[in-house]
C-alpha positions in Angstrom: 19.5 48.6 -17.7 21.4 47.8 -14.2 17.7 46.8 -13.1 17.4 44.8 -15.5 20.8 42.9 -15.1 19.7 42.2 -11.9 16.8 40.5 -12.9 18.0 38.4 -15.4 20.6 37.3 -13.0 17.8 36.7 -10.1 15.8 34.4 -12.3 19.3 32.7 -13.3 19.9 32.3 -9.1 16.6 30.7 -8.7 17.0 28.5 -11.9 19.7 27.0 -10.8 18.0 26.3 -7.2 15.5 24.6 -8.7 17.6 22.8 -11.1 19.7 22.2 -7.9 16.4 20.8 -6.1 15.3 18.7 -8.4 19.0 16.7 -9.1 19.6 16.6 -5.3 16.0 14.8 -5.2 16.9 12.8 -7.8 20.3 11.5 -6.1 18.2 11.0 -2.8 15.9 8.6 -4.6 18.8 6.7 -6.9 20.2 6.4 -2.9 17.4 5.1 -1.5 16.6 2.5 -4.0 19.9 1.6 -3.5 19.4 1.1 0.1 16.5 -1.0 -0.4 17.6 -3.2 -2.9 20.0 -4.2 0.2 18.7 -3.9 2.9 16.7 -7.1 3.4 19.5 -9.2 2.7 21.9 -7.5 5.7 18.9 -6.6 8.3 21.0 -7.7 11.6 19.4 -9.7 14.2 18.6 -6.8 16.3 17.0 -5.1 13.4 14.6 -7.9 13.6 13.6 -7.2 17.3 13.1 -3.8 16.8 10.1 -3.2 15.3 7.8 -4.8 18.2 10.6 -2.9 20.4 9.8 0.1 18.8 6.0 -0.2 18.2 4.5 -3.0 20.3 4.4 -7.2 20.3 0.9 -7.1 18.1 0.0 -6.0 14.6 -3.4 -5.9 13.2 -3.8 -6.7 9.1 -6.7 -6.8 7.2 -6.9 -8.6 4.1 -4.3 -11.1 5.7 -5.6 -14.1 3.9 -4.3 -13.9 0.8 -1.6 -11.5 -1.6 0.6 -9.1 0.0 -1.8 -8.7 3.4 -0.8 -12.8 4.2 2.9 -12.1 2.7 3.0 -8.9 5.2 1.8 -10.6 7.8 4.1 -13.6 7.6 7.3 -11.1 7.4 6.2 -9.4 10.5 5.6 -12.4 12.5 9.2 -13.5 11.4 9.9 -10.9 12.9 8.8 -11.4 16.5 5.4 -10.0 15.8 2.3 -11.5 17.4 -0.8 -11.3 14.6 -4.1 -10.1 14.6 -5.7 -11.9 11.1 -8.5 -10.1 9.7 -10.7 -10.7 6.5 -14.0 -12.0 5.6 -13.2 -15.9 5.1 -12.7 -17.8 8.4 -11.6 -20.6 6.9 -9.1 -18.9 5.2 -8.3 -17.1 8.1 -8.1 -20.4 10.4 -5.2 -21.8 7.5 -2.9 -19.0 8.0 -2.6 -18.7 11.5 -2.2 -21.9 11.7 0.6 -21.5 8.7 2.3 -18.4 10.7 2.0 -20.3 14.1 3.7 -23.2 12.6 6.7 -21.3 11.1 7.1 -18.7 13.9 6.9 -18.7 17.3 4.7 -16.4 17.3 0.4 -15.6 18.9 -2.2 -15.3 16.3 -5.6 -14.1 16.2 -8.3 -14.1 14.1 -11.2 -11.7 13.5 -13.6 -12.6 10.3 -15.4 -9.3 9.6 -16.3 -8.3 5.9 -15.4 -4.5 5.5 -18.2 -4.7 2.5 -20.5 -4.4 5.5 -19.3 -1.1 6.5 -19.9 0.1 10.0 -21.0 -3.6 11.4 -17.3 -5.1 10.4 -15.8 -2.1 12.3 -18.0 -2.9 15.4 -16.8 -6.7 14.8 -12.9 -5.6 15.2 -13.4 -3.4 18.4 -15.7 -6.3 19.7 -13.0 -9.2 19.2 -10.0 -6.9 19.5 -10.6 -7.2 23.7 -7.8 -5.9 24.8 -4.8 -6.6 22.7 -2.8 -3.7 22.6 -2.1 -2.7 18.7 1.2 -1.6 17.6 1.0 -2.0 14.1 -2.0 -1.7 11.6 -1.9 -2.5 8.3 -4.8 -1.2 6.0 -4.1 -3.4 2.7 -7.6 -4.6 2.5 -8.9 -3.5 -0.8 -10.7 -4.6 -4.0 -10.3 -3.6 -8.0 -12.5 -3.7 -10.9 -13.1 -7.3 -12.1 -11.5 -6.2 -15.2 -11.0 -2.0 -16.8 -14.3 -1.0 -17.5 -16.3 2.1 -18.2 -18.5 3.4 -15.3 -21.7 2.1 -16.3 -20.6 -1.1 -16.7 -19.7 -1.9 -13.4 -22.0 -3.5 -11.5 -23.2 -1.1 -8.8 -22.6 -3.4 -5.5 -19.3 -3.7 -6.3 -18.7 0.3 -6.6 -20.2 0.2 -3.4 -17.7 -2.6 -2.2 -14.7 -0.9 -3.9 -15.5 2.7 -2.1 -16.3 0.6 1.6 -13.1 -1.4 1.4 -10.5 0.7 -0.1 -11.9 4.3 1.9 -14.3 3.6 4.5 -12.0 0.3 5.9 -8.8 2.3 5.6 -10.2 5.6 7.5 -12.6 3.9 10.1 -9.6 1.5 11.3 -7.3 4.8 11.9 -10.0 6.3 13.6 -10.4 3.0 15.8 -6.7 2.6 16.8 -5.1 5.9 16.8 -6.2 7.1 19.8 -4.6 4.0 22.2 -1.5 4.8 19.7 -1.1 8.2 20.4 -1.4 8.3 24.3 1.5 5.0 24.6 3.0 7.5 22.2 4.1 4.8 19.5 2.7 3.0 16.8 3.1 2.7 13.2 -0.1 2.6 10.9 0.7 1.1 7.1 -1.9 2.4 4.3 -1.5 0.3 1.5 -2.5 2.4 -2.1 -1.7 1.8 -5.3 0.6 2.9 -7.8 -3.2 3.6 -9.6 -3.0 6.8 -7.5 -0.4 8.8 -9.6 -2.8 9.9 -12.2 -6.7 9.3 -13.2 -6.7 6.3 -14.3 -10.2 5.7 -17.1 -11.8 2.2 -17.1 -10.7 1.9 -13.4 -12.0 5.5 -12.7 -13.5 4.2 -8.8 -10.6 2.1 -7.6 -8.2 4.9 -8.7 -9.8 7.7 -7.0 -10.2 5.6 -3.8 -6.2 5.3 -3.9 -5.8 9.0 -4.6 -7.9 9.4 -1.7 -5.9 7.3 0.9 -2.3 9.0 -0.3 -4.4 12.1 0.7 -5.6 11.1 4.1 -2.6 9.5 4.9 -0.2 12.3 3.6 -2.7 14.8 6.3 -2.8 12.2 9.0 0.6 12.1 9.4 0.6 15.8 9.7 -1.5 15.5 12.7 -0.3 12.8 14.2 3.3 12.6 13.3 4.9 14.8 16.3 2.9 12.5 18.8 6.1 9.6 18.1 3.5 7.8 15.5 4.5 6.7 12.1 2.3 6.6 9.4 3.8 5.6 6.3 2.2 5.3 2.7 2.7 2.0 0.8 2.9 2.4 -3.4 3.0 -0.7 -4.8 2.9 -1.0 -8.3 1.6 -4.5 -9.8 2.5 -7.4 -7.4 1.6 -11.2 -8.8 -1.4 -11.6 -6.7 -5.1 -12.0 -7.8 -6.1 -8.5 -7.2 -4.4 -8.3 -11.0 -6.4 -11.7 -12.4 -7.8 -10.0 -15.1 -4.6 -9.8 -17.1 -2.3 -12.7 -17.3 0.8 -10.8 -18.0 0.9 -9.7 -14.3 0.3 -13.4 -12.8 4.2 -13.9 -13.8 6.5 -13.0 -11.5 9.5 -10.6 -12.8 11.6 -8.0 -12.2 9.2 -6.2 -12.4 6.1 -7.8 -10.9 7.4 -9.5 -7.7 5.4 -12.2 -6.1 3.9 -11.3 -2.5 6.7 -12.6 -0.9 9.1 -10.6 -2.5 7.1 -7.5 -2.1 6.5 -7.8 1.6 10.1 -8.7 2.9 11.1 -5.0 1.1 8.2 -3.3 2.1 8.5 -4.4 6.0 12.3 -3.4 5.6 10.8 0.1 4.9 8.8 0.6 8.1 10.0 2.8 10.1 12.5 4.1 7.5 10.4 5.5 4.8 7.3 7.6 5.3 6.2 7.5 2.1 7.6 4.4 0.0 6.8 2.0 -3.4 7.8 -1.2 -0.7 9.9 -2.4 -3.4 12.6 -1.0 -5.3 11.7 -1.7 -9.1 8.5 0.0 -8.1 10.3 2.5 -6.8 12.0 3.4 -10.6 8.8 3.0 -12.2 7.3 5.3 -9.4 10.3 8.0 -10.2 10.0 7.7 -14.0 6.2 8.1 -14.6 6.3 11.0 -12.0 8.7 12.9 -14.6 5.7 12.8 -17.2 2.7 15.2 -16.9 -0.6 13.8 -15.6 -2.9 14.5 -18.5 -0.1 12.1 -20.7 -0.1 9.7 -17.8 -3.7 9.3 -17.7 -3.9 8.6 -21.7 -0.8 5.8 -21.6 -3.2 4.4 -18.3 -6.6 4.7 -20.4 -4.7 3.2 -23.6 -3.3 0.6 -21.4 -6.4 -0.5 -19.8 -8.1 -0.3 -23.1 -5.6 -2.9 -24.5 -6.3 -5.5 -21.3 -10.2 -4.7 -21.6 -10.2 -6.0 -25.0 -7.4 -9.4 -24.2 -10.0 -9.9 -21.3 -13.0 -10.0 -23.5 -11.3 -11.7 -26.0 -10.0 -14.3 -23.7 -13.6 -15.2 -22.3 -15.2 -15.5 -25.5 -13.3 -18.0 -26.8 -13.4 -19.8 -23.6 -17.7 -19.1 -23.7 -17.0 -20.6 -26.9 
């Protein structure tokens, strides 16, 4: 019987541990939002300098033509940070440098390489980077679905493109830069997923599993390369008003919800640095904490009902314009 009262009253110790655990994390996270709701509007001056103080006077970021790799860009380069542009368009490319270079004083360099292509657009970077020392890299390039569908539906170069962009782009850039990173011993490394990761997602089965996959390898990367002064931090976002979300026009209109680029990028750069693993933006950051508290089997049915809904206004929608 004495045994017994012991035991009850163990399992009622670690009860309240984990009950403990779980409301501290909870406070932690109300804090942080907190913090980040602020923090861009009182970043002092010197806060501004220290990034390239802290990492280096260059940053590389692919997809930097357009959504929140241009926004990102710009925000770094506001603050102090020369840029390396790189995506697939050169024209596009040619436009915003000239855009940053105008607004900043800041260098600018651009590398047109199509991460489609695989191993030849990695062979493009180290060929054009010369010797330009990087301090920060930015993985945002990516692609999503045209619009939810199932698996057989989607045309197979563009599973192709979705797996080279958002894994084989992401993984093969680390691999390229780490390295020089570790020996100056500093440098950050930004891996942009997507709050797609949390759960399977059906009818965007691909592009969900290729952002499981890089909160994964960034999550292990920063295991082994986090005590050599690196940071390697994990970017959430939720949706953004960009055109990676075209396919549904209730996230082309910015709220409080759905920020713009802009909006996105001045929280998310206020993160580097600060944050390991982070939204960027601190409504994101709520939705992140909420749908965490519900299982991932329900999660992946309110996803697959969701995308359901948006594959039907999207047919809908192009049949009456066919029509």
């Amino acid at each position: 019987m004495l045994s017994c009262s012991y035991y009850t009253l163990a399992l009622a110790f670690l009860g309240l541990v984990v009950i403990f655990l779980f409301l501290l994390n909870s406070l932690w996270g109300v804090l942080q939002a907190i913090r980040y709701i602020l923090a861009p509007f009182f970043i002092p001056n010197e806060e501004n300098a220290s990034l390239a103080k802290r990492y280096g006077s260059w940053a590389l970021i692919t997809g930097s033509t357009d959504g929140i790799g241009k926004a990102y860009a710009s925000e770094l380069a506001k603050r102090g940070i020369n840029t390396v542009l790189v995506s697939r368009n050169r024209e596009k490319l040619e436009n915003t440098a000239r855009e940053i270079e105008s607004k900043y004083s800041v260098k600018t360099k651009i590398i047109a390489a199509d991460f489609s292509t695989g191993r030849k657009a990695i062979e493009v970077v180290k060929e054009e980077i010369g010797g330009i020392p990087i301090g920060i890299l930015v993985n945002n390039v990516g692609q999503n679905y045209e619009y939810p569908m199932y698996l057989s539906e989607v045309p197979e170069n563009d599973l192709w493109d979705i797996i080279n962009l958002n894994v084989g782009a992401a993984t093969m850039m680390c691999r390229t830069f780490i390295k020089e990173m570790e020996e100056r011993g500093k440098g950050a490394i930004v891996n942009v997923s997507s709050g797609a990761e949390l759960q399977p997602l059906p009818l965007m089965t691909v592009y969900a599993a290729t952002k499981a996959y890089i909160r994964s390898f960034t999550n292990a990367l920063r295991y082994e390369y986090g005590s050599s002064g690196l940071t390697i931090q994990h970017l959430t976002p939720f949706f953004v008003n960009t055109k990676m979300n075209k396919f549904s026009d209730k996230f082309q209109r910015t709220s409080l919800m759905v920020p713009d680029a802009e909006m996105y990028a001045r929280y998310a750069v206020a993160t580097l640095g600060k944050q390991d693993k982070s939204t960027g933006y601190w409504s994101h950051g709520i939705q992140s904490f909420f749908t965490e508290l519900i299982p991932e089997w329900a999660r992946m049915h309110v996803g697959g009902r969701m995308n359901e809904g948006i594959r039907r206004e999207y047919i809908e929608k192009h049949k009456l314009k066919a029509a």
